[in-house]
C-alpha positions as CSV (number, residue, x, y, z in Angstrom):
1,X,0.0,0.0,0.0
2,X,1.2,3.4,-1.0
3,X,2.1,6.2,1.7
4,X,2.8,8.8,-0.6
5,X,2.7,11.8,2.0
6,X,4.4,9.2,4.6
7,X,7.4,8.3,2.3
8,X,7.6,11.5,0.8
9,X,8.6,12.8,4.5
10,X,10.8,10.3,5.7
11,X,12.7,10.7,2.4
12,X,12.9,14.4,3.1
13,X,13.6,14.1,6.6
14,X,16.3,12.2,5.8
15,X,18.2,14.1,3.5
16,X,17.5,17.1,5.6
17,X,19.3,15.2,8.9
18,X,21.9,13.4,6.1
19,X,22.8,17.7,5.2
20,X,22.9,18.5,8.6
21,X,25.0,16.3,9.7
22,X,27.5,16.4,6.8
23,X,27.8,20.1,7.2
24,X,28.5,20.1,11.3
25,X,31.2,17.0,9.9
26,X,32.6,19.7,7.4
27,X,32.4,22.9,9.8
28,X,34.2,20.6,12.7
29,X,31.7,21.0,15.1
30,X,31.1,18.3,18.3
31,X,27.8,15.9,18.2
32,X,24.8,17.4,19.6
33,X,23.4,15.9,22.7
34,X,20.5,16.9,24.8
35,X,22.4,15.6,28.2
36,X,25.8,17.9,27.7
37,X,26.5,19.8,30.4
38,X,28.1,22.6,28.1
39,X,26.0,24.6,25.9
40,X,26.9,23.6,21.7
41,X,28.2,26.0,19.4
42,X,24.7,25.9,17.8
43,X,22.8,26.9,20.9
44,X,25.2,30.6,20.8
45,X,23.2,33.4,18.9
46,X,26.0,34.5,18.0
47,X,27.7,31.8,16.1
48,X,26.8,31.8,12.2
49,X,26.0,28.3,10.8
50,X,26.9,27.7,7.1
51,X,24.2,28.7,4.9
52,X,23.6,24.4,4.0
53,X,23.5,24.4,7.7
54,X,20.9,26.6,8.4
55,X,18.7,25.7,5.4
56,X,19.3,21.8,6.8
57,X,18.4,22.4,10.1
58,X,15.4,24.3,9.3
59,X,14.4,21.9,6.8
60,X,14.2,19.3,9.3
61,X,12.6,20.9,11.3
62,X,9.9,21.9,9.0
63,X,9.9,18.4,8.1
64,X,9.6,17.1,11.8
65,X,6.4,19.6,11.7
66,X,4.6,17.8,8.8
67,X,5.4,15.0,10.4
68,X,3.7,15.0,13.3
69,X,0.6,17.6,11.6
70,X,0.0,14.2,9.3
71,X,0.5,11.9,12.2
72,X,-0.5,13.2,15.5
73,X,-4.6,12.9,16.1
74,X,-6.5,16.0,15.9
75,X,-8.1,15.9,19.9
76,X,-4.2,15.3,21.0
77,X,-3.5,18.4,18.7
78,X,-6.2,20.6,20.2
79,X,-5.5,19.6,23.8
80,X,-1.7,19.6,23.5
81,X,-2.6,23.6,21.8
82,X,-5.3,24.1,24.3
83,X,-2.7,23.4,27.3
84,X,0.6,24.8,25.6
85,X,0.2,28.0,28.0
86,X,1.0,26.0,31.0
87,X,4.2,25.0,29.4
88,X,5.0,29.0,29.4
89,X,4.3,29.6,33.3
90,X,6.2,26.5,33.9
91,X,9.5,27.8,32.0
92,X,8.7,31.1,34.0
93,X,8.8,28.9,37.5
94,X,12.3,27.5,36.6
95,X,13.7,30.8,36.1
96,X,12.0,32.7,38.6
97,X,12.5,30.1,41.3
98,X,15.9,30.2,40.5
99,X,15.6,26.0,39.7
100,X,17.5,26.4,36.7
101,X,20.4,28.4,38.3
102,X,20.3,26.0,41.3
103,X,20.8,22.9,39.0
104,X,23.6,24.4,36.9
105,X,25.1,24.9,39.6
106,X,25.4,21.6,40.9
107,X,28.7,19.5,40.7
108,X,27.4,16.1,39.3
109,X,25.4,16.8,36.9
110,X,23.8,13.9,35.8
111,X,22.5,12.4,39.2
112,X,20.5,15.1,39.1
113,X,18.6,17.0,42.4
114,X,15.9,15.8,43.9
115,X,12.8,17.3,44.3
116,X,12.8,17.4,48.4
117,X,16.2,19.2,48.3
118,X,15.4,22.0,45.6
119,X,11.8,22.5,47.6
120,X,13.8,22.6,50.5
121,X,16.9,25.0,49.1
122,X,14.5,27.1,47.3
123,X,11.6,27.2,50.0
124,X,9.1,25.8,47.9
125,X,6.6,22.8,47.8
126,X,7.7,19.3,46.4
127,X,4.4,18.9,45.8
128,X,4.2,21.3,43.2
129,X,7.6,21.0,42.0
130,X,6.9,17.5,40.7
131,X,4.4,18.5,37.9
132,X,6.2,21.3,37.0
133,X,9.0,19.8,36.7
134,X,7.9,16.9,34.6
135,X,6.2,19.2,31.9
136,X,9.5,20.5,31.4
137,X,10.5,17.6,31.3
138,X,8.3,16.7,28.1
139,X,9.5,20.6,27.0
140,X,12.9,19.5,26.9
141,X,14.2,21.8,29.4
142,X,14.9,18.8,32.3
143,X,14.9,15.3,32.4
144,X,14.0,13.0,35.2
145,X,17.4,11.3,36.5
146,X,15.4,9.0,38.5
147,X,11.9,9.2,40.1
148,X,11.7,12.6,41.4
149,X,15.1,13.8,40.1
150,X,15.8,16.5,38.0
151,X,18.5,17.5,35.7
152,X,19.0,20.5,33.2
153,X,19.0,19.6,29.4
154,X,21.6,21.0,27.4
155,X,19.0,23.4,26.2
156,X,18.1,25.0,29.2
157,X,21.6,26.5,29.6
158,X,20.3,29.6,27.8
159,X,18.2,30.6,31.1
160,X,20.7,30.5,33.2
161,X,21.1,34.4,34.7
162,X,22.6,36.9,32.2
163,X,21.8,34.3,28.5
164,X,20.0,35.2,25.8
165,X,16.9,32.9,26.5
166,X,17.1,34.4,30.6
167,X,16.3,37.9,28.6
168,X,13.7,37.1,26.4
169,X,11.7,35.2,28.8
170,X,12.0,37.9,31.7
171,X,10.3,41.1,29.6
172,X,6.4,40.8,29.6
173,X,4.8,39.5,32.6
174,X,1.8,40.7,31.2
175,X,2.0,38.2,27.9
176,X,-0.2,35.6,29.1
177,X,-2.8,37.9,29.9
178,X,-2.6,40.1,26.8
179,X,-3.3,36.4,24.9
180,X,-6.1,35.9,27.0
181,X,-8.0,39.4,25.7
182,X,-7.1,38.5,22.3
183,X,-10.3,36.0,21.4
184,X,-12.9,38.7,23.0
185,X,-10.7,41.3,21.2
186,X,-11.1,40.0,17.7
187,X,-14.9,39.3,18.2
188,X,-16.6,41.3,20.6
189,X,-15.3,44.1,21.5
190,X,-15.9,47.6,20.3
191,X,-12.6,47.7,18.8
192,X,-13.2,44.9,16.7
193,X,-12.5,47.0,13.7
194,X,-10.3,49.6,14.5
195,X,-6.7,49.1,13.6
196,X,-5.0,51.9,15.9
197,X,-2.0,51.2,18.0
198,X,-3.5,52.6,20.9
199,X,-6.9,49.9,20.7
200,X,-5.1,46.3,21.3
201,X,-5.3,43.8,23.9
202,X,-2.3,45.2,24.8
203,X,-4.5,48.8,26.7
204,X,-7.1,46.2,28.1
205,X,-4.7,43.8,30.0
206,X,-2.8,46.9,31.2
207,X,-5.9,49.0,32.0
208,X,-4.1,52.3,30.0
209,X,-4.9,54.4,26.9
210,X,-1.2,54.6,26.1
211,X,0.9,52.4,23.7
212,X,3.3,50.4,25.0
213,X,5.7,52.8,24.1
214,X,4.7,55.6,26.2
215,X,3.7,53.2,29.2
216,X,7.3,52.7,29.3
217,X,8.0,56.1,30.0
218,X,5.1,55.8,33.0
219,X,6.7,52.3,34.1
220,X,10.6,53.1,33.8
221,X,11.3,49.9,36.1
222,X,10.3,47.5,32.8
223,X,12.5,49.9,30.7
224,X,15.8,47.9,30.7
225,X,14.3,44.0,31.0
226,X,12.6,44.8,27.6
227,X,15.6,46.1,26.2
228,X,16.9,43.4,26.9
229,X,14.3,41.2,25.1
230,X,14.0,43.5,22.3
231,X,18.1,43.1,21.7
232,X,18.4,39.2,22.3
233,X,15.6,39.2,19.5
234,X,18.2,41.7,17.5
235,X,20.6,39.8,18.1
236,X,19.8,36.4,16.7
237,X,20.2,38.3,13.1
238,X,23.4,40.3,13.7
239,X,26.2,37.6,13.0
240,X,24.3,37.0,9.7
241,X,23.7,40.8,8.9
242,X,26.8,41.2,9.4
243,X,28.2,39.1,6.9
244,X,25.4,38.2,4.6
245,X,24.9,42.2,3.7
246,X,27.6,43.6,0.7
247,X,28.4,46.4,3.5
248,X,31.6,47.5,1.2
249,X,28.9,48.6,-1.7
250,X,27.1,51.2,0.9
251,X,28.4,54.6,-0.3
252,X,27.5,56.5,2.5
253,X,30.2,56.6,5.4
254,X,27.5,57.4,8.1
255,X,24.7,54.9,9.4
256,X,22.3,56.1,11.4
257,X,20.5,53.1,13.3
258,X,17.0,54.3,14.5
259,X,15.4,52.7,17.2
260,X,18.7,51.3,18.0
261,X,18.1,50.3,21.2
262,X,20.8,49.1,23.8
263,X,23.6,49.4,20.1
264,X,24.5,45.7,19.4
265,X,24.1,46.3,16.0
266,X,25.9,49.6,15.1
267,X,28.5,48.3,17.4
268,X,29.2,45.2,15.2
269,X,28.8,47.3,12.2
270,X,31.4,49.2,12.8
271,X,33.9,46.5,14.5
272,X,33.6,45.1,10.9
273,X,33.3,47.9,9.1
274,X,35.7,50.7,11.0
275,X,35.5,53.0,8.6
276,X,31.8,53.5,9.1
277,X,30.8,56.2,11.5
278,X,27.5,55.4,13.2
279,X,24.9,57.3,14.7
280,X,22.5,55.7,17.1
281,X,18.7,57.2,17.3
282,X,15.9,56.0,20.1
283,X,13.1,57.6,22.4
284,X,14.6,60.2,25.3
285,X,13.7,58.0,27.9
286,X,15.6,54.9,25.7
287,X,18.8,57.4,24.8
288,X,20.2,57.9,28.6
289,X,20.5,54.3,29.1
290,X,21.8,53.5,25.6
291,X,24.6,56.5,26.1
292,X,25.6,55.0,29.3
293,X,26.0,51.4,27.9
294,X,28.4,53.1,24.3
295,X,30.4,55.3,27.2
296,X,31.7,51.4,29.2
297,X,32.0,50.0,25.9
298,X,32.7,51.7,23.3
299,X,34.3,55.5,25.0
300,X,37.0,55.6,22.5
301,X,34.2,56.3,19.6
302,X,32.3,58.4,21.4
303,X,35.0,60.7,22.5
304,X,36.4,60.8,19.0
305,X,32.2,61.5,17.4
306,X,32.4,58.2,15.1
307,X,29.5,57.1,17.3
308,X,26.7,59.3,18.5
309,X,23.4,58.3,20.6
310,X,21.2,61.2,20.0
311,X,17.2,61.3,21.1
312,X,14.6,61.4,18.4
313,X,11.4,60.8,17.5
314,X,10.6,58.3,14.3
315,X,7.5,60.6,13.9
316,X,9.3,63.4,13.0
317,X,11.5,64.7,10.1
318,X,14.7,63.0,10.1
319,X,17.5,65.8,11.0
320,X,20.4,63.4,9.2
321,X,19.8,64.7,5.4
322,X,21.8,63.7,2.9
323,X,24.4,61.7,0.8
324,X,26.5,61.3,3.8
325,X,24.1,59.2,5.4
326,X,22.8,55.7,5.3
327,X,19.8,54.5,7.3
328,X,18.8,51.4,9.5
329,X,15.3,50.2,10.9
330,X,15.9,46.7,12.6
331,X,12.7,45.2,14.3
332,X,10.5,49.2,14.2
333,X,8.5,49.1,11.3
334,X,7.0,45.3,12.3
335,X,5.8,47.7,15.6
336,X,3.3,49.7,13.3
337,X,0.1,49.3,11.0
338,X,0.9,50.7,7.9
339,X,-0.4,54.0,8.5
340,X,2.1,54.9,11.0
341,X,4.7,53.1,9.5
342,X,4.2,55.2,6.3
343,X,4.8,58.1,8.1
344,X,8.1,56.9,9.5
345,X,9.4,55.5,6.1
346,X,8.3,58.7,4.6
347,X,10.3,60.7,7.1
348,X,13.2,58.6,6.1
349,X,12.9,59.4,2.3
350,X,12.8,62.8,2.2
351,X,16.3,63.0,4.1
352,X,17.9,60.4,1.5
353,X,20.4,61.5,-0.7
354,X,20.6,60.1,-4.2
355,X,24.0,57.7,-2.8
356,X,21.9,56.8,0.6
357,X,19.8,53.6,1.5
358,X,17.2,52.6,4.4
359,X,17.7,48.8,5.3
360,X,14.6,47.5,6.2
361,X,15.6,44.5,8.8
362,X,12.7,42.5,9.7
363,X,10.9,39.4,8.4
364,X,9.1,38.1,5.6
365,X,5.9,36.1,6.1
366,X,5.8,33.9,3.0
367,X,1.8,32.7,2.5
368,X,1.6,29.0,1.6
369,X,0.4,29.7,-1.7
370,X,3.1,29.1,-4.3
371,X,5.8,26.8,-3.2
372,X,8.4,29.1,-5.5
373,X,8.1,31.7,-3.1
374,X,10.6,31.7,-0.4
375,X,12.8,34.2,1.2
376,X,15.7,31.3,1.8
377,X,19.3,32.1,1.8
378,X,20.7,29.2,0.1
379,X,17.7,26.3,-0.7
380,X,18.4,23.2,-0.7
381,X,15.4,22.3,-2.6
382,X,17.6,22.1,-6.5
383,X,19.9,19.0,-4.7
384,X,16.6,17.6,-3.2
385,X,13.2,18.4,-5.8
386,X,10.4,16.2,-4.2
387,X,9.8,18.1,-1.1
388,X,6.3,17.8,0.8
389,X,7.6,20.7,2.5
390,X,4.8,24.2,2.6
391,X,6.7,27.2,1.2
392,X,6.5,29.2,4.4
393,X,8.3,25.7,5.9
394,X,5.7,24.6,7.8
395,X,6.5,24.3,11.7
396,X,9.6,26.2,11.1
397,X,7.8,29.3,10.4
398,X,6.6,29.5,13.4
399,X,8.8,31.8,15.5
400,X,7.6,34.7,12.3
401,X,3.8,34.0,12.2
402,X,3.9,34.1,16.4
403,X,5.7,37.0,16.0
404,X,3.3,38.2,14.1
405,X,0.7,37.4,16.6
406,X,2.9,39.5,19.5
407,X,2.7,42.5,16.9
408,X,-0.6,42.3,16.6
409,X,-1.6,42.1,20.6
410,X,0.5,45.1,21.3
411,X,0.6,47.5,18.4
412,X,-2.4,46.4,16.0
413,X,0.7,45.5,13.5
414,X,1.9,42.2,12.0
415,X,5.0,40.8,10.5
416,X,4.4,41.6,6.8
417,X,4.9,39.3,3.2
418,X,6.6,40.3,0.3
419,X,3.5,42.1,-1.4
420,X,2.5,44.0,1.4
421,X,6.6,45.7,2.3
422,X,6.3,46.7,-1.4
423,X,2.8,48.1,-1.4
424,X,4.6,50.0,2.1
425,X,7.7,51.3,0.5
426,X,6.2,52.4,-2.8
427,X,3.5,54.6,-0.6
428,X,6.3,55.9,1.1
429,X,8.0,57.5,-2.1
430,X,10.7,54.8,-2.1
431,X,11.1,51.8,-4.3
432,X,13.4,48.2,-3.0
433,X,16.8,47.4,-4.5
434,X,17.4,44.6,-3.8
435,X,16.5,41.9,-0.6
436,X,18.9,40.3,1.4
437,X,18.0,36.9,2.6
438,X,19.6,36.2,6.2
439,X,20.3,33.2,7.7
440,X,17.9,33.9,10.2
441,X,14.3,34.9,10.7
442,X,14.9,38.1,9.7
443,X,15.9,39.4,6.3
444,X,17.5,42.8,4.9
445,X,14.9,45.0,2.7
446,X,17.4,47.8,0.3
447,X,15.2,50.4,0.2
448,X,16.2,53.9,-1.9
449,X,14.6,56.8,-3.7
């Protein structure tokens, strides 16, 4: 009896693992293992995978996706969906608990701890511990040494205090809530049909008429936490922008990064590139702590003007006009429904020069409608043609369409497709290049007049 979907998957699957594990062979890296007690190379944002690498990885991935959509039954996919939140609050426990720094902490690592002693070490209750700990367990975070002992995975290394994952996860205590709104939001409510920034789910779990942006201001205290989430999620493109972008082509010696945030990216930019000056742009209340962290790190560029942090507002004519100047929006525009986003793109083009360029840095929803259409950076699918594999990749997109969904619950925006960023840069007076596929989520939009 034929399996055609079936076989088709394996077969994929199987290349995809085959690539994978020919090109960690080729770029010398160690076996993966979800018991190491060392993170991988893989698991460091900043290390840059080959481009067969990435496109391997996410292909599996993808394929693992089908896999289980064409095999798992559909009650166990709407209960396993239904209950996926409490997998969320229980990655919030280890961390806030301080289980996960407890356990990395500990010198033999693959006994594990049990329960009574991290109740007892942490002041908590066994008694809840031991669910908790076991749907992190099916999470992938822990294991269970033994009954009632835990371990960290590999995996879980990046919430350990000061890692990328630690950031993210530490930002939005309000996320959970915000979800809940959204059902009643879409449906009911009397903003239904508005698509302003300031009428999301975002104002009614808060209990404010202010964006999010201008709560900050109110609520200083969450200023640097989701900094720090907004710079980890900036951060997982920079090793590829940095060398997946022809940066020796730009003309203009001066980038001006706006909505820079905390500067990872200018800084890189220029430790590449040191013939770039840089200027860094954010809110006031954003500039003060973004000064601060350029003066520790970076005080010889900022004596001698190649780097600047200056306060402005995206809503406002840009003061930078001019051939001199290059522009960057990584991660702002995604913030805004096209109306306001207009505005700032608009801003943007009347202070280009005819040498200057805006590099749009976000992603690229790809609708599963034609499976040409793909914003890969080097695809594997000409070694391997009989793919069963959606052209937005399935369960690997993901990460952009839930994105998409955060956009959406805080700013009435969205992560936008191909169409819609061209529709958006032609209404702003400006017309794309060229685009820049990453090997990341993200991807680089050349904008210019």
């Amino acid at each position: 009896m034929a399996h055609a979907e079936l076989d088709r998957l394996q077969a994929c699957l199987n290349f995809a693992l085959d690539t994978f594990r020919r090109e960690m062979d080729d770029s010398q890296l160690p076996p993966l293992s979800q018991y190491s007690s060392v993170e991988h190379p893989l698991d460091d944002i900043n290390y840059l995978p080959s481009a067969k690498l990435f496109e391997a990885r996410r292909l599996s991935l993808a394929c693992l996706g089908e896999l289980k959509n064409l095999i798992q039954s559909p009650m166990d996919k709407c209960v396993e969906e239904r209950c996926s939140l409490y997998g969320v609050a229980c990655t919030g426990v280890l961390i806030q608990a301080g289980i996960v720094d407890y356990l990395a902490g500990v010198p033999n690592h693959p006994q594990g701890v049990p329960v009574v002693e991290l109740a007892a070490k942490l002041e908590l209750d066994s008694h809840k511990l031991i669910p908790i700990l076991r749907c992190s367990t099916a999470n992938g975070w822990v294991r269970e040494t033994r009954d009632s002992s835990f371990t960290l995975n590999r995996s879980a290394r990046t919430f350990i205090e000061g890692r990328a994952g630690r950031k993210f996860n530490t930002a939005a205590p309000g996320l959970m809530t915000m979800i809940e709104k959204i059902p009643h939001w879409v449906t009911k409510s009397e903003w239904k049909l508005s698509r302003s920034p300031l009428q999301t789910p975002f104002q009614i779990a808060y209990k404010t008429p202010l964006s999010i942006f201008h709560w900050l201001v109110e609520h200083p205290e969450c200023l640097v936490p989701l900094a720090d989430h907004v710079q980890v999620c900036g951060d997982m493109s920079t090793p590829s922008i940095i060398s997946d972008y022809p940066w020796a082509q730009l003309e203009t010696p001066v980038i001006v990064d706006c909505g820079g945030g905390e500067g990872s990216l200018v800084s890189a930019i220029i430790d590449a590139h040191p013939l770039f000056r840089a200027i860094l742009q954010d809110m006031e209340n954003m500039v003060a702590l973004t000064g601060s962290i350029m003066e520790e790190h970076r005080p010889r560029e900022m004596e001698s003007g190649a780097l600047k942090v200056e306060a402005h507002d995206i809503f406002q004519p840009q003061p930078r006009i001019g051939d001199e100047y290059s522009f960057i929006l990584r991660h702002v525009l995604h913030d805004w429904p096209d109306e306001e986003a207009s505005t700032i793109l608009s801003h943007l083009a009347r202070a280009l020069g005819p040498k200057s360029k805006i590099l749009i840095i976000d992603m690229i929803t790809v609708p599963n409608v034609d499976a040409t259409v793909t914003t890969t950076f080097n695809p594997l699918s000409h070694e391997h043609p009989d793919y069963l594999i959606p052209s937005h990749f399935g369960s690997a997109s993901k990460i952009v369409n839930r994105f998409s969904m955060h956009m959406l619950t805080l700013l009435n925006s969205s992560e936008r497709s191909m169409r819609e960023w061209e529709r958006l840069v032609k209404k702003s007076g400006l017309r794309i290049t060229n685009v820049y596929p990453l090997r990341a989520h993200a991807s680089i939009i050349e904008c210019a007049t």
